[in-house]
C-alpha positions in Angstrom: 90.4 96.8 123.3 92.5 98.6 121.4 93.1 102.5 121.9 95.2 105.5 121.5 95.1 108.3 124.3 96.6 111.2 123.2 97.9 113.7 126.4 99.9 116.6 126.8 98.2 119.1 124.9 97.4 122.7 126.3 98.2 126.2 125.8 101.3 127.7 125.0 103.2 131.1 124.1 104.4 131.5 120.4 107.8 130.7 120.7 107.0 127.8 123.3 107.5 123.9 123.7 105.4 121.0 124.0 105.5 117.5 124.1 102.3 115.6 122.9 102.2 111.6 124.0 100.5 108.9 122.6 99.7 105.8 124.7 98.7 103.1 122.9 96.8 99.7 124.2 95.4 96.4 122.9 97.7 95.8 119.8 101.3 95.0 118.8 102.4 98.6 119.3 105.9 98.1 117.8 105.1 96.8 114.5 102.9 99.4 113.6 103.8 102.7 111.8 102.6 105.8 113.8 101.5 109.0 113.1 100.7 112.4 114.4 98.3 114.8 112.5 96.1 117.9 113.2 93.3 119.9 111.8 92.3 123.2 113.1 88.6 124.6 113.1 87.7 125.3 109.2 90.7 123.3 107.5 91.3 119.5 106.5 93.3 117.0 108.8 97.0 117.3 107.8 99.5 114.9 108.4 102.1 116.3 111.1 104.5 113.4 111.6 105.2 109.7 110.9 107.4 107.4 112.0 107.9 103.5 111.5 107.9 100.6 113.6 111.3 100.5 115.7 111.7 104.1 114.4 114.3 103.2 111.8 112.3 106.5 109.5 110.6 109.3 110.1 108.8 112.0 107.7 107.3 115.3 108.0 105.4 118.0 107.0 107.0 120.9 105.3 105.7 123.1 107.7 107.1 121.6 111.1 110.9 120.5 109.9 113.1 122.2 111.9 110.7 122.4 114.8 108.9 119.2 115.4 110.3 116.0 116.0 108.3 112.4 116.1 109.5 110.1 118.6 108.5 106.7 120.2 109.3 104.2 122.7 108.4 100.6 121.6 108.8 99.6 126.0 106.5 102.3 126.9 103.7 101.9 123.9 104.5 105.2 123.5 104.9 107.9 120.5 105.8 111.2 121.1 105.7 114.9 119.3 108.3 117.4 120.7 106.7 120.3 119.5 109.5 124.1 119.3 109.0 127.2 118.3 105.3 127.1 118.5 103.2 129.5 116.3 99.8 130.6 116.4 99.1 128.7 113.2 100.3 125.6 115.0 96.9 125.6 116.9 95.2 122.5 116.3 93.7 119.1 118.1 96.4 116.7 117.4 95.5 112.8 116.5 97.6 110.0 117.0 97.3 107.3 114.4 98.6 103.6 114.2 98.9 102.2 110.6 98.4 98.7 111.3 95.0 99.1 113.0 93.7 102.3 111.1 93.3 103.8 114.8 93.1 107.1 115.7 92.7 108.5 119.3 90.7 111.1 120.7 92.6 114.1 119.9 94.2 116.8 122.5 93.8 120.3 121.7 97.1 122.5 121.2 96.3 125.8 121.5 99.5 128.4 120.9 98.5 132.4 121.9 100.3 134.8 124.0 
């Protein structure tokens, strides 16, 4: 069965860090292009992050470069977000999303408030 299980989510101060991961399950994790995106209550999913297979490129929205950085480890199944200096408007549930299935997982909520 394949899945995405998004963890690491939670609150966080403005200014803060956090590190969302992505496990992923019952596909060919390294051939497939990942992504990270979020929506917040009222507003559209946006597209956070991407990165490709073997992450030989990565992209990202205007409104994280500088801060954010997409990651993965082809061994572990794993992408990552390293999420710095956190604002209020990051606040969010962030989806994981593998190209080559169109598979999203569940989402983990990121909530940044002092």
């Amino acid at each position: 069965q394949a899945q995405l299980v998004e963890t690491g989510g939670g609150l966080v101060q403005p200014g803060g860090s956090l590190t969302l991961s992505c496990a992923a399950s019952g596909f060919l994790f390294s051939i497939s292009a990942m992504s990270w995106y979020r929506q917040a209550p009222g507003k559209e999913r946006a597209l956070v992050a991407a990165i490709r297979s073997f992450g030989e490129s990565t992209n990202y929205a205007d409104f994280v470069k500088g801060r954010f950085t997409i990651s993965r480890d082809n061994a572990k199944n794993t992408v990552y977000l390293q999420m710095n200096s956190l604002k209020p408007e990051d606040t969010a549930v962030y989806y994981c999303y593998a190209h080559v299935r169109n598979l999203w997982g569940q989402g983990t909520q990121v909530t940044v408030s002092s």
